[in-house]
C-alpha positions as CSV (number, residue, x, y, z in Angstrom):
1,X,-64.3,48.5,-18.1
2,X,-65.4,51.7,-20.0
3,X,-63.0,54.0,-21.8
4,X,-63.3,57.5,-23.0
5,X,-61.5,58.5,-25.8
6,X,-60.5,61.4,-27.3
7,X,-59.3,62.3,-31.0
8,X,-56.4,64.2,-30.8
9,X,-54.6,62.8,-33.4
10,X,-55.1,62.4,-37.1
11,X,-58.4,61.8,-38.1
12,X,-56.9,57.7,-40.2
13,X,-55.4,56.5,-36.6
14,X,-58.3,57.9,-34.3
15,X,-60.6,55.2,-37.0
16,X,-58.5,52.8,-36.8
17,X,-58.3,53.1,-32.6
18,X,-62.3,53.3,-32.4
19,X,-62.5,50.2,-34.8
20,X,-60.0,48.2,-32.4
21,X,-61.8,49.5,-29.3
22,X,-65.6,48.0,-30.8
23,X,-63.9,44.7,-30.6
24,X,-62.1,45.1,-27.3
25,X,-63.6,42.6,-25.0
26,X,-62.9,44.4,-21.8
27,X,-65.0,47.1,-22.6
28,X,-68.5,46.5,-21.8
29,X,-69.2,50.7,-22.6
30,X,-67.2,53.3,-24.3
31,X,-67.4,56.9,-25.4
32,X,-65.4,59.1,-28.0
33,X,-65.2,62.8,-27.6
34,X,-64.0,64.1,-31.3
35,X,-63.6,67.7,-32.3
36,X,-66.1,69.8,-34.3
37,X,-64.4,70.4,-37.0
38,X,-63.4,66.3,-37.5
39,X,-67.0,65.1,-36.4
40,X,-67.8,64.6,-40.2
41,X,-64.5,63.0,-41.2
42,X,-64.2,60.4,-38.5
43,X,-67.9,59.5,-38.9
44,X,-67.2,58.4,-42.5
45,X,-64.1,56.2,-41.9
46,X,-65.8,54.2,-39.2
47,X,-69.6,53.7,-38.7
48,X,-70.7,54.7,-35.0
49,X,-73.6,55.3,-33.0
50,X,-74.8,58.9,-32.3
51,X,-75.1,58.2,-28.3
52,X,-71.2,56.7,-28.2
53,X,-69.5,60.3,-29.7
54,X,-69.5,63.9,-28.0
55,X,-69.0,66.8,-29.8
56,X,-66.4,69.0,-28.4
57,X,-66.9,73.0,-28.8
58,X,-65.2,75.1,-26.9
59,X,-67.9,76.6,-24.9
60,X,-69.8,74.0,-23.9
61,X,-66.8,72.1,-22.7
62,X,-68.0,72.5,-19.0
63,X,-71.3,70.5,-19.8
64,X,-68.9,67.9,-21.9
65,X,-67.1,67.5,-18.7
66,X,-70.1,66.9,-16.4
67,X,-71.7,64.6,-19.4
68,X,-68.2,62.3,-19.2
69,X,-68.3,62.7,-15.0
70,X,-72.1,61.2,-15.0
71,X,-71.0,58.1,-17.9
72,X,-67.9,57.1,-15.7
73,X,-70.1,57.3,-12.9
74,X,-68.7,55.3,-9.6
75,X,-67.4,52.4,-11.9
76,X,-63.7,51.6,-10.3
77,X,-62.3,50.4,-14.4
78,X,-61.9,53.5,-15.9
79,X,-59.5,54.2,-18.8
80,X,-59.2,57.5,-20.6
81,X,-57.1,56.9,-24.0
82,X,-56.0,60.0,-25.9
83,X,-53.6,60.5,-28.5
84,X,-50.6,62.9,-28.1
85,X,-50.1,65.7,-30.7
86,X,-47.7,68.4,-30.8
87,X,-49.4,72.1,-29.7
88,X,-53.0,70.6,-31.0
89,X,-56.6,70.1,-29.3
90,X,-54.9,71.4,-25.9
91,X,-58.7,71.7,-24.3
92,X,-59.1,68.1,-25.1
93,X,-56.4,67.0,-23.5
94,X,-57.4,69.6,-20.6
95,X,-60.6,67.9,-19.9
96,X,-58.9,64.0,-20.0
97,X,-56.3,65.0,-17.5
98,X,-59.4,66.8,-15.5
99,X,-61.3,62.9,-15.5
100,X,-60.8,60.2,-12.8
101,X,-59.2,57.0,-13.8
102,X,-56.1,56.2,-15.7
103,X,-54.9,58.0,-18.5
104,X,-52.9,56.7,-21.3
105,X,-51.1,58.4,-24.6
106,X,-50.6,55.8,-26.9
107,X,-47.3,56.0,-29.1
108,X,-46.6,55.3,-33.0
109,X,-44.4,52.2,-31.7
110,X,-47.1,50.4,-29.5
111,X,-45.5,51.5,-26.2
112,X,-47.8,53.9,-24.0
113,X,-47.0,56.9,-21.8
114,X,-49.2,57.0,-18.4
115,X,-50.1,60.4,-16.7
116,X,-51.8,61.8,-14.3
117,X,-52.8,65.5,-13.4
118,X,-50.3,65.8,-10.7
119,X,-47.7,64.2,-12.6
120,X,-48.1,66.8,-15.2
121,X,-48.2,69.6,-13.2
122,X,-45.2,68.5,-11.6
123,X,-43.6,68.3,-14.5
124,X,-44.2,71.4,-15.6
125,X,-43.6,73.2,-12.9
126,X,-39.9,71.7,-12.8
127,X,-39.9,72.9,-16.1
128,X,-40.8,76.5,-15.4
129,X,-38.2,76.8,-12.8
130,X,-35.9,74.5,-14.5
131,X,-32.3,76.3,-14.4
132,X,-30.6,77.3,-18.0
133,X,-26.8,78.6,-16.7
134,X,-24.1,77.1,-17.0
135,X,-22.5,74.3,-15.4
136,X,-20.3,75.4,-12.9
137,X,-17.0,74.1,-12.1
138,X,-15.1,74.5,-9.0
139,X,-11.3,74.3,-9.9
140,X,-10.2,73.0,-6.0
141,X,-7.7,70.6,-7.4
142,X,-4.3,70.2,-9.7
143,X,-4.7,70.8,-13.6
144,X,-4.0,67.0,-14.8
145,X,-6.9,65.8,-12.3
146,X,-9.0,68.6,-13.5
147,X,-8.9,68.3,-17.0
148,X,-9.9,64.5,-16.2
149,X,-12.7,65.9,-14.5
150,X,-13.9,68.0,-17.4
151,X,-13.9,65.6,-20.1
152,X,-16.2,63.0,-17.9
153,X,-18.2,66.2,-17.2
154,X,-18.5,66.8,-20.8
155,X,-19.1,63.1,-21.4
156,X,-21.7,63.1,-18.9
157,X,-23.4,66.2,-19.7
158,X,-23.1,67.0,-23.8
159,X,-23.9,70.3,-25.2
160,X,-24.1,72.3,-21.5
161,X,-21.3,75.0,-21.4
162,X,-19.1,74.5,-18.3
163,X,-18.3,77.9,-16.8
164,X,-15.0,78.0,-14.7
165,X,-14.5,79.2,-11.1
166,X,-10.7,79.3,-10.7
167,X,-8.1,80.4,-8.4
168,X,-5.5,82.6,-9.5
169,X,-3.1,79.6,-10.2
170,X,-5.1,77.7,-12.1
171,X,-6.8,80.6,-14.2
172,X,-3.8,80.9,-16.4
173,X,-3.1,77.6,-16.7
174,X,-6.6,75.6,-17.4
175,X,-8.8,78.2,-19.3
176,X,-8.9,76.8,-22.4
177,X,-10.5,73.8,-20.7
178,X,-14.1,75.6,-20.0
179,X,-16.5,77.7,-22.1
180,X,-16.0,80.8,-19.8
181,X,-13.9,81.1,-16.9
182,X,-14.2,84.0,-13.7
183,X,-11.0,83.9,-11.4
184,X,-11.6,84.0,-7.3
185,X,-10.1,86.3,-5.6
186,X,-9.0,86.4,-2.3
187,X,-11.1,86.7,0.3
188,X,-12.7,84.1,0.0
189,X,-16.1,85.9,1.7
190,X,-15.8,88.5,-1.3
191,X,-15.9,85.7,-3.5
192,X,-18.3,84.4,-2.2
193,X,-20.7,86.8,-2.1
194,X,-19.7,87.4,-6.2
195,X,-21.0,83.8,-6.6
196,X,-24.5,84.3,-5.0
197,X,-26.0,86.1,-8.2
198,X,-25.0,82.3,-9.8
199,X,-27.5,80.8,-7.3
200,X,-30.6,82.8,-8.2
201,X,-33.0,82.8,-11.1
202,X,-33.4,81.6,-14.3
203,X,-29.8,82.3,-15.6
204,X,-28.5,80.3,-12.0
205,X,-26.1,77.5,-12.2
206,X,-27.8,74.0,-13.7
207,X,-25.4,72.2,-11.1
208,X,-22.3,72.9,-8.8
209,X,-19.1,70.4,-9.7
210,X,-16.8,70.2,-6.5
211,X,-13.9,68.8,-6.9
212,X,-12.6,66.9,-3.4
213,X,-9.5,65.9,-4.0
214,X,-6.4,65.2,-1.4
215,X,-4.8,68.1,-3.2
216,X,-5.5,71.0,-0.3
217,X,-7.9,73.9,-0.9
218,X,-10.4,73.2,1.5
219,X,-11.7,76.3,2.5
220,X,-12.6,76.8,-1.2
221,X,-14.2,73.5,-1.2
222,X,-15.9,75.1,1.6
223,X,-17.1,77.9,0.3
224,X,-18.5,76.1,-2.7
225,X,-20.2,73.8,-1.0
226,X,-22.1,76.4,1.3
227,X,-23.6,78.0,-1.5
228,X,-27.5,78.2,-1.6
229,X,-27.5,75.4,-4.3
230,X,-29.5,72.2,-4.6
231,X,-27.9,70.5,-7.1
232,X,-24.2,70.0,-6.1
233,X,-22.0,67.0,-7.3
234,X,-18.9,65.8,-5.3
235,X,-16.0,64.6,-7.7
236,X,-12.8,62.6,-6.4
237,X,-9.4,61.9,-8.7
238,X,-10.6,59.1,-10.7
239,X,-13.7,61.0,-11.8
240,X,-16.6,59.5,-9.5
241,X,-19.4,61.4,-8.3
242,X,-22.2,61.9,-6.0
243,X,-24.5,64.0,-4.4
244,X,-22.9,66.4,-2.0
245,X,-26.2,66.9,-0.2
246,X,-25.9,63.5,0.8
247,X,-25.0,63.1,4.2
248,X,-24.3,59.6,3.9
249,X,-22.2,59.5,1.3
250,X,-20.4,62.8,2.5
251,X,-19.9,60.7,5.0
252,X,-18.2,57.8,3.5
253,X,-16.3,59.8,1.3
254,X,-14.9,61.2,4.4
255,X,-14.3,57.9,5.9
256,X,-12.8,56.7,2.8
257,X,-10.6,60.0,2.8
258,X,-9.3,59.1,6.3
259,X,-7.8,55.9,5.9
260,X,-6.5,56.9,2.1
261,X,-4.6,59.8,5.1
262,X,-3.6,57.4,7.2
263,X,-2.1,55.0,4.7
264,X,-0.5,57.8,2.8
265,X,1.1,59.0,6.2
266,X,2.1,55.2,6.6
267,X,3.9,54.6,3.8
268,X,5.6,58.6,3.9
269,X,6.5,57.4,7.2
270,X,8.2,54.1,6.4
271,X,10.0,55.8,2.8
272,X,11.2,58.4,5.6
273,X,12.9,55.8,7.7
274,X,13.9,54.0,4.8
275,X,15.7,57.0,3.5
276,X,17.2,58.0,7.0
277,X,18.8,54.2,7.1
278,X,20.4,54.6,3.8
279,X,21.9,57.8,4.4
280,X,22.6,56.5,7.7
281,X,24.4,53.1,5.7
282,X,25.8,56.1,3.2
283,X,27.4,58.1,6.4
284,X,28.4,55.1,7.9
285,X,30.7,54.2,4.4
286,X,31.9,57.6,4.1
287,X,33.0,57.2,7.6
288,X,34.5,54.0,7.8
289,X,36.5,55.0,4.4
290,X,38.1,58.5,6.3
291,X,42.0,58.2,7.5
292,X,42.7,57.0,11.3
293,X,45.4,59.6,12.4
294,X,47.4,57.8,15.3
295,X,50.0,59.7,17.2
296,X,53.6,58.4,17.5
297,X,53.4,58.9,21.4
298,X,55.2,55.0,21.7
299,X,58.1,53.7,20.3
300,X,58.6,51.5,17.0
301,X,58.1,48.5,19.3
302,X,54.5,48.7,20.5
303,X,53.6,50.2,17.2
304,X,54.1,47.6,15.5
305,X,51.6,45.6,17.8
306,X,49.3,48.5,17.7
307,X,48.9,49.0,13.9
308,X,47.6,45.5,12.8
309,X,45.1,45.5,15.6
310,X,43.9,48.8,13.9
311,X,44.5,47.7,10.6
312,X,41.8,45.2,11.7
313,X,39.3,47.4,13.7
314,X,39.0,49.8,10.6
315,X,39.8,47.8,7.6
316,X,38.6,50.4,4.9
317,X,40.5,53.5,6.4
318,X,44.0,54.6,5.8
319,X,46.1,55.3,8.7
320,X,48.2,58.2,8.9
321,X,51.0,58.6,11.1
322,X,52.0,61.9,13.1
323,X,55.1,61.1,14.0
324,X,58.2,63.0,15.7
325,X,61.4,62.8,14.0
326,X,62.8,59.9,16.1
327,X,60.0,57.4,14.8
328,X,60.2,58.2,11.6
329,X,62.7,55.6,10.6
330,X,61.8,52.2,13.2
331,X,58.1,53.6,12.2
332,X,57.3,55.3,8.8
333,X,56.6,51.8,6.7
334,X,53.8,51.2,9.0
335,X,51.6,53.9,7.7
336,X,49.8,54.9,4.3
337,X,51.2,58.2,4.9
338,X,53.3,59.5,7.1
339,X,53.4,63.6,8.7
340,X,56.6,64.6,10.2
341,X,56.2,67.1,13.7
342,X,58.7,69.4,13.7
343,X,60.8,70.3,16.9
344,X,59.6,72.5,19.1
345,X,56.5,73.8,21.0
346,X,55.5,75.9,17.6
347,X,56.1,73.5,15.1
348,X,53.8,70.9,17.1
349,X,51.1,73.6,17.0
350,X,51.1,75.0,13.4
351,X,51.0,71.2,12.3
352,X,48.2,70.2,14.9
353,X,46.2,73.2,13.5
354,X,46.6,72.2,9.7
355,X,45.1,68.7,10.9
356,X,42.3,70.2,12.9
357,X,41.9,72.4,9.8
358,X,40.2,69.4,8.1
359,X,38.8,67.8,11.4
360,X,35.9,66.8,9.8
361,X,37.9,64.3,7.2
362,X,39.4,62.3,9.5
363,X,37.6,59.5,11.3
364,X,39.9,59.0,14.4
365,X,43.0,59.9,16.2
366,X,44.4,56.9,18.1
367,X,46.7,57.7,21.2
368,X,49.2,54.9,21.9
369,X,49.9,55.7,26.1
370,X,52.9,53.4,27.3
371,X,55.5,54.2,29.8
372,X,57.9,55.5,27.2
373,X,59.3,59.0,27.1
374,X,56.4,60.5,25.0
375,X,54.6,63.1,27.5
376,X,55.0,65.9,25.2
377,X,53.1,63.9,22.4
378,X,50.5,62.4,24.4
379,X,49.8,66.1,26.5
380,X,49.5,67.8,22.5
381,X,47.5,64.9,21.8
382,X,45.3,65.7,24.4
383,X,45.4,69.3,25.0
384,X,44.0,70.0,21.1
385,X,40.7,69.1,20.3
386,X,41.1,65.8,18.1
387,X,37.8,64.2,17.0
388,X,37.2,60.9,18.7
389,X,40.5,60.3,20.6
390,X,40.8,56.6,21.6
391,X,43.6,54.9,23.9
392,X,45.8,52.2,23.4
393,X,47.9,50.5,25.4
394,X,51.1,48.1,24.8
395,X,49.1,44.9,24.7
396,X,47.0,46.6,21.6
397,X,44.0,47.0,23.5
398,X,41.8,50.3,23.0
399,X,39.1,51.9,24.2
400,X,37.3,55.9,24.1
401,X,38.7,59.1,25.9
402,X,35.2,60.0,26.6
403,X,34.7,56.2,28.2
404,X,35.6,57.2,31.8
405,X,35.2,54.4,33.4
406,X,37.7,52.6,31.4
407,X,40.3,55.8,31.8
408,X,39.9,55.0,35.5
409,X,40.9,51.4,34.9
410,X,43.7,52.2,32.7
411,X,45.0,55.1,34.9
412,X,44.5,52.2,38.2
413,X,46.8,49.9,35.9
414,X,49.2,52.3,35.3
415,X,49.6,53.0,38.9
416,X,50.0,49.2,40.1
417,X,49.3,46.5,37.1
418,X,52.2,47.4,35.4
419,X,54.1,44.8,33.6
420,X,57.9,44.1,35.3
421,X,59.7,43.8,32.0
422,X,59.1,47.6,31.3
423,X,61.1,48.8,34.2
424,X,63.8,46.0,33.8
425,X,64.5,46.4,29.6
426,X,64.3,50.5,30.4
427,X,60.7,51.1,28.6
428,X,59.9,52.8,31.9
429,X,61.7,55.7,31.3
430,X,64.5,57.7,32.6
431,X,63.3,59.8,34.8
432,X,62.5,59.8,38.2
433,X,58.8,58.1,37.7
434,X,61.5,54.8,37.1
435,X,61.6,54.7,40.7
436,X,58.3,55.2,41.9
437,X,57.4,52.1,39.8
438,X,60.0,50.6,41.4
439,X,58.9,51.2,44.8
440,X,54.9,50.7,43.9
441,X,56.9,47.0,42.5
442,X,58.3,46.4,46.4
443,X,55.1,47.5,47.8
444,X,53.0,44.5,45.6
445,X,55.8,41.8,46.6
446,X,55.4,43.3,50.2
447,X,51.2,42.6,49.5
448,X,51.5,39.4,48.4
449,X,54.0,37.3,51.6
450,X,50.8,37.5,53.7
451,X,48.8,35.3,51.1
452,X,51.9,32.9,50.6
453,X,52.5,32.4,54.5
454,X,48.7,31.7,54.6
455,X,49.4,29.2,51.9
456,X,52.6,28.0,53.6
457,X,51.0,27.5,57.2
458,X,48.5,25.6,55.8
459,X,50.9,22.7,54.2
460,X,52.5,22.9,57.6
461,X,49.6,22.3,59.6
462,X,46.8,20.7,57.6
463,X,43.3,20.3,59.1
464,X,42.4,17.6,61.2
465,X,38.7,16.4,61.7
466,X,38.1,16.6,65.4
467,X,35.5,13.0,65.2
468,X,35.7,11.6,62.1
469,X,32.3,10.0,60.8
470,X,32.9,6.5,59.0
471,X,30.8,6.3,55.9
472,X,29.7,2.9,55.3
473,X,28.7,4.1,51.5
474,X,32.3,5.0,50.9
475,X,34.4,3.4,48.2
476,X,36.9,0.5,49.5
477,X,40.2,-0.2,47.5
478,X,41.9,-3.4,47.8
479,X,44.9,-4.5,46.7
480,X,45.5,-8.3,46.6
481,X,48.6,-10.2,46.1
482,X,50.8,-13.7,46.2
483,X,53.4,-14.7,47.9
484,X,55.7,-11.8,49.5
485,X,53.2,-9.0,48.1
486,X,52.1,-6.4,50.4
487,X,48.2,-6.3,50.5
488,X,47.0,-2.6,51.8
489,X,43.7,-2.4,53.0
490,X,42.3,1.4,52.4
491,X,39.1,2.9,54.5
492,X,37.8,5.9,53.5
493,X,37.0,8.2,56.2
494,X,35.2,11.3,55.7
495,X,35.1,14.3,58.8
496,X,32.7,16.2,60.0
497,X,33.7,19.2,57.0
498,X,33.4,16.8,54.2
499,X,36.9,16.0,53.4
500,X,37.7,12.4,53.3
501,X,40.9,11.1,55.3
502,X,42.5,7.7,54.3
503,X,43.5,5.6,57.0
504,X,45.8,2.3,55.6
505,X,46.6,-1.3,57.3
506,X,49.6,-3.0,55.8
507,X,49.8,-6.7,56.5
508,X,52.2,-9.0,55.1
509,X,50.9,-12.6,54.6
């Protein structure tokens, strides 16, 4: 291997590096290149041949350079070895970047820094266009989530300023958080044609934080993002970032942002139908605790088997009576409360209209319909606008106005079905609709003798089996006995329909 090396250090550690190199035994040839004005220094701490050192002065450095070119030759092991000094022997350091082969710049600890030409001019080209602004913060999310981001911003980058780019909200609000802050005014293009100065030059932004949060402001996110910066850094809620000239992970973030959506929407829409069923359950309480108003359109009799049916259809209401006068004694201690109509046409109405004045605090109106003399009750009843009307009858049995098919039923009843004991104890009435029961009465009796003389002619003249069929499989009853006992033999025969005849022998032994 052959090594070149060049004293760019102190004159004590460039001795003690040539002493260490004479005894290397990898290096079969070696050369040290030391500055004129440390040739005589060096030559007294360590004892070295005049062909193994190069003088360096400044302008012969070009024949220096061809003189190293021809030692290294074509030989593939070449080292170069100089030490690294602060602002000293820069020509030095010139020419060992400018030779082939590895070069190394031995530290004070033992460790070793290896560079080449192109990684040096890369590095300092990065450093020549290396930005010196700001940091610049996108405020695109709540306060509390972006003072979290600052401080890991802080934490992650110490001593850079932060500068602020705020909406009008947040400018009051979060200031104090940055080193300088500059509100963004709507539009959004003006603003972001004020940000495009940021993007340029040596006073440009060192990096762009974006903050991409589930907390709206996307077309600022926007915006930010489509500014003619390299360096831009996505940040979520919890403070993690990435590159957000990463497709990929754009990508997944996006991903990641969808299903966080969907599951969001999920559970807002199950906490929605969870709060519809308890204000649902809440409505239904408040319901079932309102008054039943029932009219007193029957008498004390049938209201008496009316009430406990309701008393047990709505068992945390209170059911208040609208009576007429008449009822009031056979009827009042049936009811929590108890509202007497007063006679006449306009008492009925000023007293129906101070009920329907608080309509909506009742939960029903039951209507008792019997075949008493109630009409004017039931037709008031019916005529005014009572919330959810419902129809009972004298047996306690209810059902909806609004349910027509059961009307139809209960109307057809009315009509035919009617029991007989109404009309004979006088709950029919007095009037003349007494007699059209009576007569709809003679017309069911008249309906019914053609079923009993079917019935009748039938005993009279029962079927006979025009050639019976013996069944040999058919059960045989005998009846054995002693002495003077009759003994009945019993055949069953069965006809050609099915129905089995019995045909008996007596015999007396």
């Amino acid at each position: 291997m052959k090594i070149v090396y060049f004293v760019t250090g102190e004159p004590v550690r460039a001795a003690s590096d040539l002493r260490r190199l004479a005894r290397d035994p990898r290096c079969t040839a070696w050369r040290a290149v030391i500055p004129q004005e440390l040739l005589q220094t060096v030559s007294s701490l360590v004892p070295v041949a005049p062909g193994q050192v190069f003088s360096c002065r400044p302008f012969l450095a070009p024949w220096l350079w061809l003189r190293l070119l021809i030692f290294l030759g074509l030989n593939r092991r070449v080292e170069v070895v100089c030490r690294p000094s602060r602002h000293q022997h820069r020509l030095l350091k010139l020419l060992a970047l400018l030779l082939r082969g590895r070069i190394s710049f031995p530290n004070d600890d033992g460790t070793q820094t290896r560079l080449n030409l192109f990684q040096l001019c890369r590095t300092r080209f990065r450093q020549l266009i290396a930005a010196e602004g700001p940091i610049g913060v996108v405020g695109s999310a709540s306060a509390p989530v972006l003072a979290n981001v600052v401080a890991a911003v802080r934490q992650r980058y110490p001593g850079v300023p932060l500068h602020a780019l705020l909406p009008a909200p947040l400018a009051g609000t979060s200031a104090e958080l940055f080193d300088s802050v500059e509100p963004l005014a709507s539009p959004l293009g003006l603003a972001y044609l004020r940000l495009l100065p940021h993007c340029f030059g040596k006073r440009r932004f060192r990096r762009l934080i974006v903050l991409w949060t589930h907390q709206g402001h996307l077309a600022l996110k926007c915006v930010a993002w489509w500014l003619p910066l390299w360096r831009v850094e996505v940040y979520n809620e919890q403070a993690d970032a990435f590159s957000g000239r990463n497709v990929r992970l754009l990508l997944r973030h996006w991903l990641w942002r969808s299903r966080q959506y969907r599951e969001k929407k999920r559970q807002y829409r199950q906490q929605k139908r969870q709060y519809r069923q308890r204000r649902l359950q809440q409505r239904q309480i408040y319901f079932q605790s309102l008054p039943v108003v029932v009219v007193g359109s029957a008498s004390g009799f049938y209201l008496k088997k009316i009430v406990p049916r309701l008393r047990a259809r709505f068992p945390d209401a209170k059911l208040h009576g609208l009576l007429p006068a008449s009822l009031e004694g056979p009827a009042g201690n049936l009811f929590d409360s108890v509202t007497i109509l007063r006679p006449g046409l306009p008492g009925l109405l000023r007293q129906a209209c101070w009920l329907l004045g608080g309509r909506a605090r009742i939960q029903a109106t039951v209507v008792p319909c019997a075949n008493e003399h109630y009409g004017r009750v039931r037709l008031l009843a019916f005529a005014l606008p009572f919330p959810r009307r419902l129809i009972y009858n004298e047996q306690g049995d209810g059902f909806a106005v609004r349910d027509l098919r059961n009307l139809a039923h209960h109307v057809h009843w009315r009509l035919r079905d009617q029991l007989w004991f109404q009309v004979i104890d006088g709950a029919a009435g007095k009037s003349i609709f007494r007699l059209f029961h009576l007569a709809l009465y003679a017309m069911r009796l008249a309906a019914g003798l053609p079923l009993l003389g079917q019935f009748r002619w039938k005993s009279w003249h029962p079927l006979r089996p025009k050639s019976p069929v013996v069944n040999s499989a058919a059960p045989d009853w005998r009846s054995v006995g002693l002495g003077n006992v009759t003994v009945i033999h019993a055949t069953a025969a069965v006809a050609n329909d099915g129905e089995p005849l019995l045909h008996q022998e007596e015999s007396r032994r």
